[in-house]
C-alpha positions as CSV (number, residue, x, y, z in Angstrom):
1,X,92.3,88.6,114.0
2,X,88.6,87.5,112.2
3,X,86.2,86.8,115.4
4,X,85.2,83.8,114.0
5,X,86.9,80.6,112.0
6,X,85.6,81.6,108.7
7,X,85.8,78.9,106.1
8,X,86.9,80.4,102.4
9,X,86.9,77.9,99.2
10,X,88.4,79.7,95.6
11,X,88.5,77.8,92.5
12,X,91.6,78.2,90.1
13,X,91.5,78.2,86.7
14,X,91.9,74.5,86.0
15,X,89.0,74.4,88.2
16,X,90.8,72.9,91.6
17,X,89.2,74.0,94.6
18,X,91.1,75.0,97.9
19,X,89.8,75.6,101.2
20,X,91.0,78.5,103.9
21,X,90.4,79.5,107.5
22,X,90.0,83.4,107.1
23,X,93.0,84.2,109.7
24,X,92.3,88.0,109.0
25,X,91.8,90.8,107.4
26,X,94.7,94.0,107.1
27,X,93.9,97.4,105.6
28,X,97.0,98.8,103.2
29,X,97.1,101.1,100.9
30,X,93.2,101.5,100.5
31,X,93.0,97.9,100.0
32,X,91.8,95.2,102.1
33,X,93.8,92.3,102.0
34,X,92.7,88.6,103.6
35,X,95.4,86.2,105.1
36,X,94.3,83.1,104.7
37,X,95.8,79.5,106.2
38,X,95.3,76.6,104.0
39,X,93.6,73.9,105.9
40,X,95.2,71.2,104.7
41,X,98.2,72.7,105.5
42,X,97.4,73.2,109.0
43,X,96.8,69.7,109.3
44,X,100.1,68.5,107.7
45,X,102.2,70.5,109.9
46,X,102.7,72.7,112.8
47,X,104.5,75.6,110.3
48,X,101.6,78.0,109.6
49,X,101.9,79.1,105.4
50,X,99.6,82.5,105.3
51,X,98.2,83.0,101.9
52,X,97.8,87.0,100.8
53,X,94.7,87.2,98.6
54,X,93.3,90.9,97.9
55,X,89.8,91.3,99.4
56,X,87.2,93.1,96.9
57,X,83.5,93.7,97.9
58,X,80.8,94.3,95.4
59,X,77.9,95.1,96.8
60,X,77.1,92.6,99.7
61,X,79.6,90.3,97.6
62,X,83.1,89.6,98.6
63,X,85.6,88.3,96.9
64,X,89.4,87.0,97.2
65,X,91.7,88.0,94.6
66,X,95.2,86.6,93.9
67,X,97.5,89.2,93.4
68,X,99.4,89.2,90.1
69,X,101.4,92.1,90.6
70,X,105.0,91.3,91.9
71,X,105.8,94.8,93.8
72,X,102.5,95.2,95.5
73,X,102.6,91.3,96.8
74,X,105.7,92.4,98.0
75,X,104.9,96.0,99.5
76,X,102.2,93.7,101.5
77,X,104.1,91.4,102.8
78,X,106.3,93.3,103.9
79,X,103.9,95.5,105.5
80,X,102.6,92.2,107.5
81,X,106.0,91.4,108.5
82,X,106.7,94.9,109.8
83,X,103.7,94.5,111.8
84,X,104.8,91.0,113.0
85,X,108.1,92.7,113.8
86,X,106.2,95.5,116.2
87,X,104.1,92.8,117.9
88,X,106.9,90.8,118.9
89,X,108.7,94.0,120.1
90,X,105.6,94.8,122.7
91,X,105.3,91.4,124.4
């Protein structure tokens, strides 16, 4: 889990801007990957949405990527539900 509530705004292409609480940040597949909860979401209800964004640095720059490809947002999510899966199992 990110140490500290870590604010995130990305812009789409019709220019709308969304804002995210960084929720954290997953290593898969030599990629980092953020999960992000929409904060208006988390104001509207008690059911947490996580938004998957891929997490690319350049230099001291970071950036969140939306991932386009339909078999590697699946292979992610997956992978974040397995781990869901093994943390529920230990408590």
């Amino acid at each position: 889990m990110a140490d500290e509530n870590q604010i995130i705004e990305t812009t789409d292409e019709q220019g709308n801007v969304f804002k995210f609480e960084l929720y954290d940040v997953i290593d898969f597949e030599d990629k980092e990957y953020a999960l992000l909860v929409p904060i208006e979401a988390e104001e509207a209800s008690d059911d947490e949405e996580i938004v998957i964004m891929r997490l690319t640095q350049e230099g001291d720059e970071y950036s969140f990527e939306t991932i386009d490809n339909e078999d590697e947002f699946n292979n992610v999510k997956n992978y974040i539900e397995a781990m869901g899966d093994e943390l529920g199992e230990e408590e």
